[in-house]
C-alpha positions in Angstrom: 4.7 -8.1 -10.8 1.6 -8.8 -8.1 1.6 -8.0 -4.8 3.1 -11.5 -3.5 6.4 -11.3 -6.1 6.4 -7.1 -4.6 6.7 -8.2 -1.1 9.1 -11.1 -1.6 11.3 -8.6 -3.7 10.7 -6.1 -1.3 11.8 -8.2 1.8 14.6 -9.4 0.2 16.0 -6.2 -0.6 15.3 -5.0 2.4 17.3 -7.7 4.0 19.7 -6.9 2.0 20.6 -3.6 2.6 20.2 -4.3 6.4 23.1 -6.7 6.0 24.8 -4.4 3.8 24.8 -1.8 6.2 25.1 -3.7 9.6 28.7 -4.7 7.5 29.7 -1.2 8.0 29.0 -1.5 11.8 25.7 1.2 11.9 22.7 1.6 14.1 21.9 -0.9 16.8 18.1 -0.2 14.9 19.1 -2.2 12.0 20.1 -5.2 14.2 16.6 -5.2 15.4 15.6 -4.6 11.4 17.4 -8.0 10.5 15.7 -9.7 13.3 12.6 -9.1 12.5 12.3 -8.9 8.5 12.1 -12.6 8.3 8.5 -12.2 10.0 7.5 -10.0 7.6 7.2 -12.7 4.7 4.6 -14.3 7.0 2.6 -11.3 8.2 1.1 -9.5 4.6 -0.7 -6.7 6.4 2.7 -5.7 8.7 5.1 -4.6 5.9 2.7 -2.2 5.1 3.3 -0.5 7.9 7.2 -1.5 8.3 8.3 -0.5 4.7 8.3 3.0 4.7 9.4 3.3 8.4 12.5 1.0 7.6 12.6 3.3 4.1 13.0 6.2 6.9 15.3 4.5 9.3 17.7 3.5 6.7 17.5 6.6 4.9 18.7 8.7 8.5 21.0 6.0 9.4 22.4 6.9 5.8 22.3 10.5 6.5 24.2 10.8 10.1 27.9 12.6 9.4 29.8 9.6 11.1 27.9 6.7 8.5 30.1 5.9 5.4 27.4 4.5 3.1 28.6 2.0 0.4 27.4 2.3 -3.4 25.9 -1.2 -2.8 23.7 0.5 0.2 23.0 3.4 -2.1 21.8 1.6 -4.9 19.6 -0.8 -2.7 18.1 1.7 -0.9 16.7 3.6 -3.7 15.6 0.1 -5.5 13.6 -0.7 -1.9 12.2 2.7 -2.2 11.1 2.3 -6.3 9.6 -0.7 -5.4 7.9 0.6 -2.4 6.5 3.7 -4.7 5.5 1.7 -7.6 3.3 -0.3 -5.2 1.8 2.6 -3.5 0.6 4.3 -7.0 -1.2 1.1 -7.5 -3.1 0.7 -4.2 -2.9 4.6 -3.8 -1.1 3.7 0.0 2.3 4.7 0.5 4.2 2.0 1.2 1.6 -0.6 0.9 2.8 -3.7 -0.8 
């Protein structure tokens, strides 16, 4: 997979899981998540930067005792997270797809 088909995937999912998780009404951050990710497929050099913060976001949003989180958020989270290591042993940047 190159670094183009990484990003798309990466987007995607990401998008994904926002959804998935604005379904189960949490954080006001991941309505500002879902507005912005669609920007992301046009700027290469900014999800470098936005991945692992959104990794982080989500991952606290996931961890807060009054957030019931879904296997569908589970499992998306942790495939957004694979994907956003598998790229970062390849560049040797965490998070850089």
């Amino acid at each position: 997979m190159n670094k183009k088909e990484q990003r798309t995937q990466a987007i995607m999912i990401m998008t994904q899981l926002i959804d998935t998780m604005k379904s189960q009404e949490n954080a006001p951050l991941l309505t500002l998540l879902t507005e912005s990710s669609h920007q992301l497929a046009e700027n290469k050099e900014a999800i470098q930067y936005v991945l692992p913060r959104v990794c982080n976001a989500i991952a606290s949003e996931m961890l807060t005792d009054n957030t019931i989180v879904s296997d569908e958020t589970t499992e998306l989270y942790f495939k957004l997270k694979q994907l956003s290591s598998k790229s970062a042993y390849k560049v040797g940047n965490p998070g850089f797809l």
